[in-house]
GUNU-357078 format. One record per atom (N, C-alpha, C, O, CB): x, y, z; residue number from 0; residue in one letter; atom name. Coordinates in steps of 0.2 Angstrom, whole numbers, plus 2048, in hexadecimal, padded with zeros to 3 digits. Glycine has a CB too. Layout:
# residues N
<r <X,Y,Z>,NUM,'A','CA'>;
...
# end
This chain:
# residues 59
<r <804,7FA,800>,0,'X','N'>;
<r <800,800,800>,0,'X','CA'>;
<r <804,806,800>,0,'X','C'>;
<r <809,806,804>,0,'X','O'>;
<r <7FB,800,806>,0,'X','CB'>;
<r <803,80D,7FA>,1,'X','N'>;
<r <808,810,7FC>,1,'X','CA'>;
<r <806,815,801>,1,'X','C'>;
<r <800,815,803>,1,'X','O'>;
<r <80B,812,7F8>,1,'X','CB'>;
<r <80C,819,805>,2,'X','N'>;
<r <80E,81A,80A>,2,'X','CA'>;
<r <809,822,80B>,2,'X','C'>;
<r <808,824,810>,2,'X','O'>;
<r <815,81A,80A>,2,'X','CB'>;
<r <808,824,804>,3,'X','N'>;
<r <803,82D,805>,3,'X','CA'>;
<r <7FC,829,806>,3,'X','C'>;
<r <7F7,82C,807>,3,'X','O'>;
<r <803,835,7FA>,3,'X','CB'>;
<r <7FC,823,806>,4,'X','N'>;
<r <7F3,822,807>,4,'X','CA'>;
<r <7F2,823,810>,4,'X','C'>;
<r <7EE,826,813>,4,'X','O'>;
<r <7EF,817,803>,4,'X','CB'>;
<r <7F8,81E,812>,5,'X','N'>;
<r <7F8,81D,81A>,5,'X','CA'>;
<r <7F8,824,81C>,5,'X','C'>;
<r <7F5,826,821>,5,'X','O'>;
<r <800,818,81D>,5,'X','CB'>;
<r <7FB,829,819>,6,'X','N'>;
<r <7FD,82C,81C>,6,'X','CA'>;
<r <7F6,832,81C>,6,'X','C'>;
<r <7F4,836,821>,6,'X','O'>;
<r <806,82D,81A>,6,'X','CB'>;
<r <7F3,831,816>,7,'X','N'>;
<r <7EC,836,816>,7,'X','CA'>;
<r <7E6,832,81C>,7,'X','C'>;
<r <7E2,835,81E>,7,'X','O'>;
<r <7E8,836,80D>,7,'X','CB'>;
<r <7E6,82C,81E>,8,'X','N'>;
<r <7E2,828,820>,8,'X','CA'>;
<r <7E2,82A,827>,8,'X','C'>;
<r <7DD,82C,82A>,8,'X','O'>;
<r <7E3,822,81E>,8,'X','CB'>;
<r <7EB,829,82A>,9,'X','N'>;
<r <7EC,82A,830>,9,'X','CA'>;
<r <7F3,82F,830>,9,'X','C'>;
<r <7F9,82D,830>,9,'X','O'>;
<r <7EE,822,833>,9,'X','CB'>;
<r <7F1,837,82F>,10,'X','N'>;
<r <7F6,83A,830>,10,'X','CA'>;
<r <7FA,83B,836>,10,'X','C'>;
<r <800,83E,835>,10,'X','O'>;
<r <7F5,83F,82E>,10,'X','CB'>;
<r <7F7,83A,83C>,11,'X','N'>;
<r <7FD,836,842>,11,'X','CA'>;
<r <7FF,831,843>,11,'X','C'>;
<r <803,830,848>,11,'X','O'>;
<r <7FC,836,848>,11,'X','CB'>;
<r <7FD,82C,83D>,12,'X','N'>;
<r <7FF,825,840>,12,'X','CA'>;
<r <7F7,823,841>,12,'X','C'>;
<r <7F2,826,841>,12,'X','O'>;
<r <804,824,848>,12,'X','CB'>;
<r <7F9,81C,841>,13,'X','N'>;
<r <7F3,817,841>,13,'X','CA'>;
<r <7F0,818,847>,13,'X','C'>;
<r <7F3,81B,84C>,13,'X','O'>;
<r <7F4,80F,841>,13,'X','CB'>;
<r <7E9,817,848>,14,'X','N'>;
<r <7E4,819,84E>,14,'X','CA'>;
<r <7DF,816,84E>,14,'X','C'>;
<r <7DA,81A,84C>,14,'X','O'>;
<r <7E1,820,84F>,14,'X','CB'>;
<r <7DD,80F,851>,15,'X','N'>;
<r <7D7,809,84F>,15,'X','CA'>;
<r <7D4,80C,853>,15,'X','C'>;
<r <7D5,80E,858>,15,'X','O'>;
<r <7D6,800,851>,15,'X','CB'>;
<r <7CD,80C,84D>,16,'X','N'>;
<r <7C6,80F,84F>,16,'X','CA'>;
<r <7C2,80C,853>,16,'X','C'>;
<r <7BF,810,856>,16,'X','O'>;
<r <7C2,80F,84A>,16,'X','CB'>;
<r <7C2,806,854>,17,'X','N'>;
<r <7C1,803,858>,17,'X','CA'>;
<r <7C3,805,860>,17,'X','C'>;
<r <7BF,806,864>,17,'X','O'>;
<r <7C4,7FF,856>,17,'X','CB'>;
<r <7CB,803,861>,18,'X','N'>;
<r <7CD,803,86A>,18,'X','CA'>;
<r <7D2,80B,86A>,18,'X','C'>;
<r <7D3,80E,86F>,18,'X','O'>;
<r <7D5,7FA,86D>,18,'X','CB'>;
<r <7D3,80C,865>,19,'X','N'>;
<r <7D8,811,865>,19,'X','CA'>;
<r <7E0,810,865>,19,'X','C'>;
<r <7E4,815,865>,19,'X','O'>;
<r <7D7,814,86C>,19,'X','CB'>;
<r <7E1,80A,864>,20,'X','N'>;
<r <7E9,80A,866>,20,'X','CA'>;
<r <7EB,80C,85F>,20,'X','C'>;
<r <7E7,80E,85A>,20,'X','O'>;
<r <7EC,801,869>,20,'X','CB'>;
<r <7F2,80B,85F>,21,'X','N'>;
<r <7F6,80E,85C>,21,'X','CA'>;
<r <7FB,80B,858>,21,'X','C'>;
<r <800,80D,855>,21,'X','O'>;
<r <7F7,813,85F>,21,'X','CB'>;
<r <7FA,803,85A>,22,'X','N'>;
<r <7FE,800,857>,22,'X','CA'>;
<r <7FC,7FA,851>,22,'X','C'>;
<r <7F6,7F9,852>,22,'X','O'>;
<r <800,7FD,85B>,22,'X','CB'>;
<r <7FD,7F8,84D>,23,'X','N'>;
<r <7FA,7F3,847>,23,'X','CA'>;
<r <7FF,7F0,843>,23,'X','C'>;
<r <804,7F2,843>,23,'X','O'>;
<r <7F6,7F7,843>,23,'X','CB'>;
<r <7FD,7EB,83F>,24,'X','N'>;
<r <801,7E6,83C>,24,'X','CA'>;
<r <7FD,7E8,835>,24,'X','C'>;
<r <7F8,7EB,835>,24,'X','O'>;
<r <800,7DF,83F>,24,'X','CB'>;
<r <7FF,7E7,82F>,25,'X','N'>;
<r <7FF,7EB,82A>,25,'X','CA'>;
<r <7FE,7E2,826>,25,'X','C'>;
<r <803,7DE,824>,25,'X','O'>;
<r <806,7F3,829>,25,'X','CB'>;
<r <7F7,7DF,824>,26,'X','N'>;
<r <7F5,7D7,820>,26,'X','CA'>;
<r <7F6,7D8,81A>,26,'X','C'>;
<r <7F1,7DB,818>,26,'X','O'>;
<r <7ED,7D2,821>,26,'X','CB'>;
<r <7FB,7D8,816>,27,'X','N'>;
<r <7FD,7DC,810>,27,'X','CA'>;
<r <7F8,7D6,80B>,27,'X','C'>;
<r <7F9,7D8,806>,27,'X','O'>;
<r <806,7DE,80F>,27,'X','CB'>;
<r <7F5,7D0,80B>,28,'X','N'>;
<r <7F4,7CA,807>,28,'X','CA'>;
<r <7EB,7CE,807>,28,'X','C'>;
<r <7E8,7CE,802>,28,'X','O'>;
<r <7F7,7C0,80B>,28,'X','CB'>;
<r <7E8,7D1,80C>,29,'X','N'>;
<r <7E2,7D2,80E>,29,'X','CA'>;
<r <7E0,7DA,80E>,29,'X','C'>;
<r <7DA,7DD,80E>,29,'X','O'>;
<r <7E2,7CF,815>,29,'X','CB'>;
<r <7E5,7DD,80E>,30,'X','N'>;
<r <7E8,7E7,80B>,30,'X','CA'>;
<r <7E4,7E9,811>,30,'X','C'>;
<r <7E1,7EE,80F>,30,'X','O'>;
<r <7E5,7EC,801>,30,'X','CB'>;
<r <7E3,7E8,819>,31,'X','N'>;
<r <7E0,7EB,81E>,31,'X','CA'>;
<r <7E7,7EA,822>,31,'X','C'>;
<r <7EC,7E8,820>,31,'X','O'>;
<r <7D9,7E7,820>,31,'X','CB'>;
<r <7E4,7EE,828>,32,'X','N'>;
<r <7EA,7EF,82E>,32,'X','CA'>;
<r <7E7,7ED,835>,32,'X','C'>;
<r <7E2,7F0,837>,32,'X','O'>;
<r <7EC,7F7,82F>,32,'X','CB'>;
<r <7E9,7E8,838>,33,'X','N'>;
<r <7E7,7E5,83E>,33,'X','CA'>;
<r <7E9,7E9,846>,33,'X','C'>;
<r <7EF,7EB,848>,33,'X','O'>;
<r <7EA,7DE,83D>,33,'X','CB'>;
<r <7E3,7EA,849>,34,'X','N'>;
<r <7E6,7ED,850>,34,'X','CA'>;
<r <7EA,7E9,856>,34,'X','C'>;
<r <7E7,7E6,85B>,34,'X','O'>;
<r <7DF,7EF,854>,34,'X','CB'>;
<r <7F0,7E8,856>,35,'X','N'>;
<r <7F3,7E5,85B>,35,'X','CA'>;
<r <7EF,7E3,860>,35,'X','C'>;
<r <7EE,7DD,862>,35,'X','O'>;
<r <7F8,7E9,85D>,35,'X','CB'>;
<r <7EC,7E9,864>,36,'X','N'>;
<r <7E6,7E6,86A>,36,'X','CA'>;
<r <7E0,7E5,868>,36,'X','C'>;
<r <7DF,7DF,86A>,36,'X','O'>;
<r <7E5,7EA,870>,36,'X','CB'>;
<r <7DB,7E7,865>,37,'X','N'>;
<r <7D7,7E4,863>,37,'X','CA'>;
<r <7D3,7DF,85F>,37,'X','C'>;
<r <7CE,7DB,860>,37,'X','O'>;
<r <7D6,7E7,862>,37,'X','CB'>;
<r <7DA,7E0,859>,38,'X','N'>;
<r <7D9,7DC,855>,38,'X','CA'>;
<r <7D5,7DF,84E>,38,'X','C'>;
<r <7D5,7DB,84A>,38,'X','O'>;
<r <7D6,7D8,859>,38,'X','CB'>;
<r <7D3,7E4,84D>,39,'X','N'>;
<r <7CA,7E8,84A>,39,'X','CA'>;
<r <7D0,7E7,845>,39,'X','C'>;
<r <7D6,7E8,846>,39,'X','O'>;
<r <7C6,7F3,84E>,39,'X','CB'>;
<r <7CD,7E6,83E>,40,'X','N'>;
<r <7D1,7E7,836>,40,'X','CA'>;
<r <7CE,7ED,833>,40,'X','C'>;
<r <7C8,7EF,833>,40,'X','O'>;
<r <7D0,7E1,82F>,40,'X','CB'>;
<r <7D4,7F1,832>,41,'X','N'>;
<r <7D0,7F7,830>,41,'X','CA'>;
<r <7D4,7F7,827>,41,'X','C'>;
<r <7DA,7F6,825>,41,'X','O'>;
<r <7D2,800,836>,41,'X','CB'>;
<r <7CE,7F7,822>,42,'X','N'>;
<r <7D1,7F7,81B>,42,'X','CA'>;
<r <7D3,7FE,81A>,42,'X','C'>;
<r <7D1,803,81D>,42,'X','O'>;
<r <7CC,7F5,816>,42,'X','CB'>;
<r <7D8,7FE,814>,43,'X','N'>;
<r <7DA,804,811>,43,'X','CA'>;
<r <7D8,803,80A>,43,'X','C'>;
<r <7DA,800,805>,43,'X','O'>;
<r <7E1,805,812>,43,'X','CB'>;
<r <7D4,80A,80A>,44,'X','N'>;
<r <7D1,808,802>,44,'X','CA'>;
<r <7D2,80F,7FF>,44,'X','C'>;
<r <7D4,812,804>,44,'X','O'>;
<r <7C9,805,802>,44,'X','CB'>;
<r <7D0,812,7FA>,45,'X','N'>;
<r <7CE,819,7F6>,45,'X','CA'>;
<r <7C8,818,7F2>,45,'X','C'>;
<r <7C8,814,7EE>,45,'X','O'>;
<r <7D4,81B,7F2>,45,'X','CB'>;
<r <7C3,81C,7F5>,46,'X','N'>;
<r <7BD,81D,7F1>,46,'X','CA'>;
<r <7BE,820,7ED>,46,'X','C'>;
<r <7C1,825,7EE>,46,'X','O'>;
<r <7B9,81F,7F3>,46,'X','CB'>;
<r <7B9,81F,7E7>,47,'X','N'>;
<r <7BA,824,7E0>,47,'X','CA'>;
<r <7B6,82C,7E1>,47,'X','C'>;
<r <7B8,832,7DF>,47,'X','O'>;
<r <7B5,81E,7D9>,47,'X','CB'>;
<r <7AF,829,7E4>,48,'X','N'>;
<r <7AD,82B,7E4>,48,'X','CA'>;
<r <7AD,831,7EA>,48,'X','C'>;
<r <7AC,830,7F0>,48,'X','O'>;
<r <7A9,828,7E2>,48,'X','CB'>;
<r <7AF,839,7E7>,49,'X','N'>;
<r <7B0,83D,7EB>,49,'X','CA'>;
<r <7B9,840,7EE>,49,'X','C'>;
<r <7BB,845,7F1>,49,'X','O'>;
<r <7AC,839,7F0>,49,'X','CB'>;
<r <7BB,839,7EB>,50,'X','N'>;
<r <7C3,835,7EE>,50,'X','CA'>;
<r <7C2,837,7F6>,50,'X','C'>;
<r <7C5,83C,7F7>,50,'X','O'>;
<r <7CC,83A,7EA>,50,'X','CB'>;
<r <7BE,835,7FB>,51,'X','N'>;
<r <7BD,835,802>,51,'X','CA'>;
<r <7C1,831,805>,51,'X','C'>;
<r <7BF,82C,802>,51,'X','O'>;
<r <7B7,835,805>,51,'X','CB'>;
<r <7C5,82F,808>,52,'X','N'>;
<r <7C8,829,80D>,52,'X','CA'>;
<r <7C1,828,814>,52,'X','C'>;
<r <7BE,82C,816>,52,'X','O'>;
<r <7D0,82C,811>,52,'X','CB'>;
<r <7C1,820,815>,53,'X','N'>;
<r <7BD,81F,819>,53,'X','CA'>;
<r <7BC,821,81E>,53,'X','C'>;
<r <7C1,81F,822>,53,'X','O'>;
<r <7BC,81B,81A>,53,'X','CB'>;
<r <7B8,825,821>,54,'X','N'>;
<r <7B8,827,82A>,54,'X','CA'>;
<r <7B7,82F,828>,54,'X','C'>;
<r <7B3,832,82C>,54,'X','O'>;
<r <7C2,826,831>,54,'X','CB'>;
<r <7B9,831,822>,55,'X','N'>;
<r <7BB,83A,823>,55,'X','CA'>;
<r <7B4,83B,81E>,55,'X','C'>;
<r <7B1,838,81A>,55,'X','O'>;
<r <7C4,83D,81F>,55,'X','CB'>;
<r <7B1,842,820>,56,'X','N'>;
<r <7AB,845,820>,56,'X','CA'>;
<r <7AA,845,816>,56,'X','C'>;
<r <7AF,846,812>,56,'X','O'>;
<r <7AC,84F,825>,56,'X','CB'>;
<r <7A4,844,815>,57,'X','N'>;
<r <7A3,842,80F>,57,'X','CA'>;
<r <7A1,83A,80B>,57,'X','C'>;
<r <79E,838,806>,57,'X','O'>;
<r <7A7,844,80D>,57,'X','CB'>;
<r <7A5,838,811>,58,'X','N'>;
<r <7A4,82F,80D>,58,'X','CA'>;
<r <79C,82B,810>,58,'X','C'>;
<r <79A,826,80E>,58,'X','O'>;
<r <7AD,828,810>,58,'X','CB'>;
# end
């Protein structure tokens, strides 16, 4: 995945929506990111429509 998508998605670093932590494992075969404590998969994707990343105002 490249690195300007992480970095629009999560401009401080990763932050599961879920528990809050701040750590994660990056399932590159499945293109999601796993919460170390939780566990919660959060996908990284780009929408066409609008170009919105998921979570942010518009999608």
């Amino acid at each position: 995945m490249p690195a300007a998508f992480l970095e629009l998605r999560w401009p401080e670093g990763f932050r599961c929506p879920k528990c809050g932590n701040s750590t994660c494992c990056a399932i590159g075969s499945r293109k999601v990111f796993q919460c170390h404590r939780c566990h919660h998969q959060v996908q990284l994707h780009w929408q066409s429509k609008g170009n919105h990343l998921p979570g942010e105002p518009g999608t």
